[in-house]
KEZALO-922138 format. One record per residue (C-alpha): residue number from 0; residue in three letters; x negated, y negated, z. Coordinates in steps of 0.1 Angstrom, whole numbers, plus 5000, padded with zeros to 4 digits. Each point is the difference from the previous one (the first is absolute). Layout:
BEGIN
<doba resi="NUM" resn="ALA" x="X" y="Y" z="Z"/>
...
//
This chain:
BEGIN
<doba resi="0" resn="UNK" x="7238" y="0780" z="0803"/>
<doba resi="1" resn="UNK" x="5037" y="4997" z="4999"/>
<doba resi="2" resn="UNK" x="5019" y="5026" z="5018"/>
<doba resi="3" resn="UNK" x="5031" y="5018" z="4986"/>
<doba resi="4" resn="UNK" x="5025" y="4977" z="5016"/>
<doba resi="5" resn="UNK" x="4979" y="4969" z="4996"/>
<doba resi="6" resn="UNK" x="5006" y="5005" z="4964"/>
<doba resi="7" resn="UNK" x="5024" y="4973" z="4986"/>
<doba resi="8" resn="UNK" x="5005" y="5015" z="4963"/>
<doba resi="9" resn="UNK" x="4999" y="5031" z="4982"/>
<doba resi="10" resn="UNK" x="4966" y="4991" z="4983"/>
<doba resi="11" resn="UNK" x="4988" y="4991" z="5034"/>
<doba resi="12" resn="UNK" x="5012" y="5036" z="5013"/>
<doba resi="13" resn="UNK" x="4983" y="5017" z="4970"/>
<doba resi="14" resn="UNK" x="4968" y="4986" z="5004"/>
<doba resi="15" resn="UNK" x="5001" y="5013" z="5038"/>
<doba resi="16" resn="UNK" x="5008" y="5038" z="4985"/>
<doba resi="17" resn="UNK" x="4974" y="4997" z="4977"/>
<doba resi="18" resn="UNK" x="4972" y="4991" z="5022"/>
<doba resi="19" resn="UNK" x="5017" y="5023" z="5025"/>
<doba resi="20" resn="UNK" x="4998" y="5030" z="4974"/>
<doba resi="21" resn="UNK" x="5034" y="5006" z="5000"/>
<doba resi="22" resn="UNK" x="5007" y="5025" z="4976"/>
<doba resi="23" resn="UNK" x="5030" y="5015" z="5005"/>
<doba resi="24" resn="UNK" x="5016" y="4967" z="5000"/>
<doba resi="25" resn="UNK" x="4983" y="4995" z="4965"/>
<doba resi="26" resn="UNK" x="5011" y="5028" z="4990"/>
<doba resi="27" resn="UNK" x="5035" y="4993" z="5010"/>
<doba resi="28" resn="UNK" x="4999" y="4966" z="4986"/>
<doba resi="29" resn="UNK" x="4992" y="5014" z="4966"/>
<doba resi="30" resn="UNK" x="5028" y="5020" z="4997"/>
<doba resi="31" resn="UNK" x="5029" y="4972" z="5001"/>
<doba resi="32" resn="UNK" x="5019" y="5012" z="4968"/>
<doba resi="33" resn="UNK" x="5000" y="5032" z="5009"/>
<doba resi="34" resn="UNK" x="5014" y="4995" z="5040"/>
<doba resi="35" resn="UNK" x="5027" y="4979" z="4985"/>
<doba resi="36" resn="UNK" x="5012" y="5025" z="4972"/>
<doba resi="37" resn="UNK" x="4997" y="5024" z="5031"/>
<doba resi="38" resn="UNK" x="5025" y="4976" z="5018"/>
<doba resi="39" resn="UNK" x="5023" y="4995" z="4976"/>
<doba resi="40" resn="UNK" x="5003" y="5036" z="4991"/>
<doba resi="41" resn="UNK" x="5007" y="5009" z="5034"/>
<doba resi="42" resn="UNK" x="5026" y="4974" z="5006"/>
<doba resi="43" resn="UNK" x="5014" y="5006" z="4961"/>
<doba resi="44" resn="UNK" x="5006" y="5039" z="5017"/>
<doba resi="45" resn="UNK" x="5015" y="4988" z="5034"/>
<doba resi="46" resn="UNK" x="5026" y="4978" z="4982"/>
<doba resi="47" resn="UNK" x="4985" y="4972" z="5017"/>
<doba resi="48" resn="UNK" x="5007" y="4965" z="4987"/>
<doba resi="49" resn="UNK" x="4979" y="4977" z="5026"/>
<doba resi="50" resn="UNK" x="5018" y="4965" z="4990"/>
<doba resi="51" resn="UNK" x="5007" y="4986" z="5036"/>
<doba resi="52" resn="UNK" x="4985" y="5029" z="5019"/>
<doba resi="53" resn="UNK" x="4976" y="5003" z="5023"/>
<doba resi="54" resn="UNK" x="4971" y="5019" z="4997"/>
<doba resi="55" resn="UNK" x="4974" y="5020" z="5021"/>
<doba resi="56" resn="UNK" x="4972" y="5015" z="4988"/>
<doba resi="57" resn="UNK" x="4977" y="5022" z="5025"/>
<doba resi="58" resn="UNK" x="4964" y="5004" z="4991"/>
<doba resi="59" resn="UNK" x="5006" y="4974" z="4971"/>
<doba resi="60" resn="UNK" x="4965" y="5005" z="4983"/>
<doba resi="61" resn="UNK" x="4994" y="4963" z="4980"/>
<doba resi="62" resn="UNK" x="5038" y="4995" z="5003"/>
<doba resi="63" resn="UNK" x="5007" y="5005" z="4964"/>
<doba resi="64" resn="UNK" x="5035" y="5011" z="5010"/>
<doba resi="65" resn="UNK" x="5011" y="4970" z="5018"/>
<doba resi="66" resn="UNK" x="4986" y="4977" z="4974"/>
<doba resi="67" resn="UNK" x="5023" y="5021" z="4975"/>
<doba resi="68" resn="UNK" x="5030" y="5000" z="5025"/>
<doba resi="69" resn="UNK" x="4996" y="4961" z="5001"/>
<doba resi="70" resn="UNK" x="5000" y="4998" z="4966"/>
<doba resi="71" resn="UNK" x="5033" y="5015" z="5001"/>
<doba resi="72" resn="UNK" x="5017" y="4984" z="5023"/>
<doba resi="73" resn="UNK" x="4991" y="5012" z="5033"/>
<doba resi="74" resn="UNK" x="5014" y="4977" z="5029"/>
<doba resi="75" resn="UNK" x="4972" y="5013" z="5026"/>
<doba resi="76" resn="UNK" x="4964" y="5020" z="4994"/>
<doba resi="77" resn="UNK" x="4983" y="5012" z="5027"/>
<doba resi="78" resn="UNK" x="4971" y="5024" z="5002"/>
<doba resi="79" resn="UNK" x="4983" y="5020" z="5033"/>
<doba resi="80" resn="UNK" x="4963" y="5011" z="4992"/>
<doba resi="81" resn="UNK" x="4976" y="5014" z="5025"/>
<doba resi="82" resn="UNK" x="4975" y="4982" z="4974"/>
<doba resi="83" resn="UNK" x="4989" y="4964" z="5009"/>
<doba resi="84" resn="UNK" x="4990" y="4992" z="4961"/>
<doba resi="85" resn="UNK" x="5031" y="5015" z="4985"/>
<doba resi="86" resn="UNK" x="5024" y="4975" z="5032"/>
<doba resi="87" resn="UNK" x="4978" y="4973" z="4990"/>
<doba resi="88" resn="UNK" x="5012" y="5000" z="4962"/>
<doba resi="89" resn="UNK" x="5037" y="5007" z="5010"/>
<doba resi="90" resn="UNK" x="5000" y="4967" z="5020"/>
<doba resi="91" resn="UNK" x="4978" y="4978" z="4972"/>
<doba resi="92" resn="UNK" x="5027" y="5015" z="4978"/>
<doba resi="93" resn="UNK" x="5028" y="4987" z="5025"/>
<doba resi="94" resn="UNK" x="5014" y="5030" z="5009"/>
<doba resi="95" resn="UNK" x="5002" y="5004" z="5035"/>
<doba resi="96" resn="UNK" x="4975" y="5029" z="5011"/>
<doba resi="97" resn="UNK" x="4993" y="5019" z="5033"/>
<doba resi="98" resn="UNK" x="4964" y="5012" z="5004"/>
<doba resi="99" resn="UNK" x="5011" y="5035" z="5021"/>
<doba resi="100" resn="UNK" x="4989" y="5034" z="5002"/>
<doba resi="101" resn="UNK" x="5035" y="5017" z="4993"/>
<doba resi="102" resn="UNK" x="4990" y="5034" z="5009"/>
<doba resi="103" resn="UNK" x="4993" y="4991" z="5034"/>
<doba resi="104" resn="UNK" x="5027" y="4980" z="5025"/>
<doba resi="105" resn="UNK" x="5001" y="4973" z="5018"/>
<doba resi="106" resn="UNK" x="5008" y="4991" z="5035"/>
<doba resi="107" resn="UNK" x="5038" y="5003" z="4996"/>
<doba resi="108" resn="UNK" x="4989" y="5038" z="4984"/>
<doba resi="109" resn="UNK" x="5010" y="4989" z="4964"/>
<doba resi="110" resn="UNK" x="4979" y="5003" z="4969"/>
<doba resi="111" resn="UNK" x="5015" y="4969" z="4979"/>
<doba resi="112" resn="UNK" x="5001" y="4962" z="5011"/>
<doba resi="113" resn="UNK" x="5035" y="4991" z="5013"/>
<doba resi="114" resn="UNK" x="5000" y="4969" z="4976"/>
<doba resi="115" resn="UNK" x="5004" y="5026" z="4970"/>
<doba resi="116" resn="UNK" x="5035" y="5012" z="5016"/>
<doba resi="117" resn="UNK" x="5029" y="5000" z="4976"/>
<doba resi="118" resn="UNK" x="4983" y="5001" z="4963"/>
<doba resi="119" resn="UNK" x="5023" y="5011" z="4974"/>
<doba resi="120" resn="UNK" x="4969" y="5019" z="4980"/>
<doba resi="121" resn="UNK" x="4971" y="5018" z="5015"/>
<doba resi="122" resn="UNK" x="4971" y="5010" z="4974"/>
<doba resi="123" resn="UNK" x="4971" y="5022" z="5011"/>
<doba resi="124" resn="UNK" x="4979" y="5016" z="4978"/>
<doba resi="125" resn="UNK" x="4968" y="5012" z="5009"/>
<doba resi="126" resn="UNK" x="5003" y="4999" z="5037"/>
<doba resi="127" resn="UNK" x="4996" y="5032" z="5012"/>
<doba resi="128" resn="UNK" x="4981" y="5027" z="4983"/>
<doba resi="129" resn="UNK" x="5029" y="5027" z="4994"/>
<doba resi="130" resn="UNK" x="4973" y="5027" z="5001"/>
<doba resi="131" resn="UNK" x="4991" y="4995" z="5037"/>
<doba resi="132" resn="UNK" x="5034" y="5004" z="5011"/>
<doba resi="133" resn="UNK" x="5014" y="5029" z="4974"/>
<doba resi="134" resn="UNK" x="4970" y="5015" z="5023"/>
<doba resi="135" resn="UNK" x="5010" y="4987" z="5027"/>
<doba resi="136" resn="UNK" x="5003" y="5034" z="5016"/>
<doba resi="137" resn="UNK" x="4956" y="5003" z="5005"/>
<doba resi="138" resn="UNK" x="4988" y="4995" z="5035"/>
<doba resi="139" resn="UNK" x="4974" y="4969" z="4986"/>
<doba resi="140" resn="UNK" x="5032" y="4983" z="4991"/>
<doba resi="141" resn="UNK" x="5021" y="5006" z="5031"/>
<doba resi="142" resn="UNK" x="4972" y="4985" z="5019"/>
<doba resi="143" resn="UNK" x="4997" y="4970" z="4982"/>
<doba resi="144" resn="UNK" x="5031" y="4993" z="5002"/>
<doba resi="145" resn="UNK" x="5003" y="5005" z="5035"/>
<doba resi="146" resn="UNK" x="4968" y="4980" z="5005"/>
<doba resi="147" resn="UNK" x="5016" y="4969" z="4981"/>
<doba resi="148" resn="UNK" x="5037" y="5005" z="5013"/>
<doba resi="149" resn="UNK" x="5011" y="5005" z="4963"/>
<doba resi="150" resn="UNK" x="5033" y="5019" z="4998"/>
<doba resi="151" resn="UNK" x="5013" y="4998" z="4959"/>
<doba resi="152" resn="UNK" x="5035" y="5007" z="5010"/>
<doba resi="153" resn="UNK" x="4999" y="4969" z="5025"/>
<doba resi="154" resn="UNK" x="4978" y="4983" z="4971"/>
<doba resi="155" resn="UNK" x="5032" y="5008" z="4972"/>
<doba resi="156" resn="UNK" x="5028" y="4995" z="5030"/>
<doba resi="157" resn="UNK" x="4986" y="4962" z="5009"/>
<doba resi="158" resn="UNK" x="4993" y="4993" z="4963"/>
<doba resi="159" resn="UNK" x="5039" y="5013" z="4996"/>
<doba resi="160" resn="UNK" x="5005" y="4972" z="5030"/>
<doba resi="161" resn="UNK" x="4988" y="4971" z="4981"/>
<doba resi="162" resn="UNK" x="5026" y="4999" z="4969"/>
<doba resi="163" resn="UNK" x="5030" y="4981" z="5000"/>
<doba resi="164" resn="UNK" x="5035" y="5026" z="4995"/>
<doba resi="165" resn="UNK" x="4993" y="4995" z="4966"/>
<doba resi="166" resn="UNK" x="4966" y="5005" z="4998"/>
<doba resi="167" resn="UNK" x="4981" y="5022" z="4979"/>
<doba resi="168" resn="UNK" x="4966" y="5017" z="5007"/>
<doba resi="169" resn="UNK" x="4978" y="5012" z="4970"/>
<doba resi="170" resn="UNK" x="4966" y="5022" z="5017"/>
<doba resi="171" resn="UNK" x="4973" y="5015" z="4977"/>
<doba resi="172" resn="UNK" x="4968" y="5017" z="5020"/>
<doba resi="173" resn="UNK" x="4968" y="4996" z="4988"/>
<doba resi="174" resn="UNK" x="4988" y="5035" z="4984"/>
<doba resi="175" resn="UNK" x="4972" y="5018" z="5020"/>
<doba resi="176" resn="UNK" x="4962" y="4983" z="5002"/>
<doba resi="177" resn="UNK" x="4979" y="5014" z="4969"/>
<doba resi="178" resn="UNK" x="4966" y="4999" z="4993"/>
<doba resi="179" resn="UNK" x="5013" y="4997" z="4963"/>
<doba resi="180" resn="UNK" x="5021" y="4972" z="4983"/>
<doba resi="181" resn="UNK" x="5034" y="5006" z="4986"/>
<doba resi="182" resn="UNK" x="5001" y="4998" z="4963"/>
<doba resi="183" resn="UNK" x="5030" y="4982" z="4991"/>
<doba resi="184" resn="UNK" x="5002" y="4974" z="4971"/>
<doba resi="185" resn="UNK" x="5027" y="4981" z="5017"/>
<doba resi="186" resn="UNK" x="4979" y="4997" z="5029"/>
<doba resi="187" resn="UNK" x="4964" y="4994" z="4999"/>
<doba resi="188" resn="UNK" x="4998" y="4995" z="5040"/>
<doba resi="189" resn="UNK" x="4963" y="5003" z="5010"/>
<doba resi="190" resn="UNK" x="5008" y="5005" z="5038"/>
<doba resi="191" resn="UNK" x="4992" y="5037" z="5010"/>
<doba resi="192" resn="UNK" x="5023" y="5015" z="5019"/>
//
């Protein structure tokens, strides 16, 4: 059996998910059009035109965002994914990719990769679960945070650090985990939350 990084195409890599049982990749993997509709909208709102940019997305899912930022001209797309499958496709792709837990630091007590220093466009959507920390205030979630060295405001002051003057940052939490599916047309994600 082939191993995640053993894989040498995307085919290759979706044949190890599958026999893995991967679903939330899957799921993720079916919902292309929709991620990079979501991605444009967001950068159509931030004013954002990505020809010559670089661009960082954190907790990039399939990476539908820097295929679409390619596609329009992006000089540099990198992703940081604590997932091995989702870094694995970012580099078949040839974007380049660091497989990283970003909610927890490193030796040098940073949550990001140095290489991903001076990006002119950040995209993060999904990466946190907003409802966690708009709770952030219950004594579950203080201790989890303390047991993983998490601080947000370090978290949103280091991701701050990473943009060039110019820079521009566009964040969008995931909504709180359901036991239901959200019904939107536009969106037909089948990942629970």
């Amino acid at each position: 059996a082939t191993s995640v990084f053993g894989c040498q195409s995307i085919d290759e890599l979706i044949d190890v998910v599958e026999d893995a049982g991967n679903s939330y990749f899957k799921n993720y993997w079916e919902e292309t059009k929709a991620k990079k509709r979501q991605f444009r909208a967001g950068c159509f709102a931030a004013g954002v035109d990505l020809n010559g940019l670089s661009v960082l997305d954190i907790g990039p899912g399939t990476g539908d965002s820097l295929e679409v930022a390619r596609e329009q001209g992006a000089r540099v797309t990198m992703a940081v994914d604590m997932n091995p499958y989702f870094t694995k496709l970012q580099l078949l792709r040839g974007h380049q990719a660091f497989l990283r837990n970003y909610t927890r630091k490193d030796a040098l007590n940073r949550y990001y990769p140095v290489e991903c220093s001076g990006v002119d466009f950040i995209w993060s959507k999904g990466a946190l679960n907003c409802y966690e920390y708009a709770n952030g205030s219950s004594p579950m979630r203080w201790i989890k945070d303390k047991i993983k060295g998490f601080d947000l405001a370090e978290w949103f002051t280091q991701m701050q650090g990473l943009t060039s003057k110019k820079g521009c940052i566009v964040f969008t939490p995931a909504v709180s985990r359901q036991s239901t599916f959200i019904e939107d047309p536009d969106y037909p994600i089948k990942t629970l939350y």
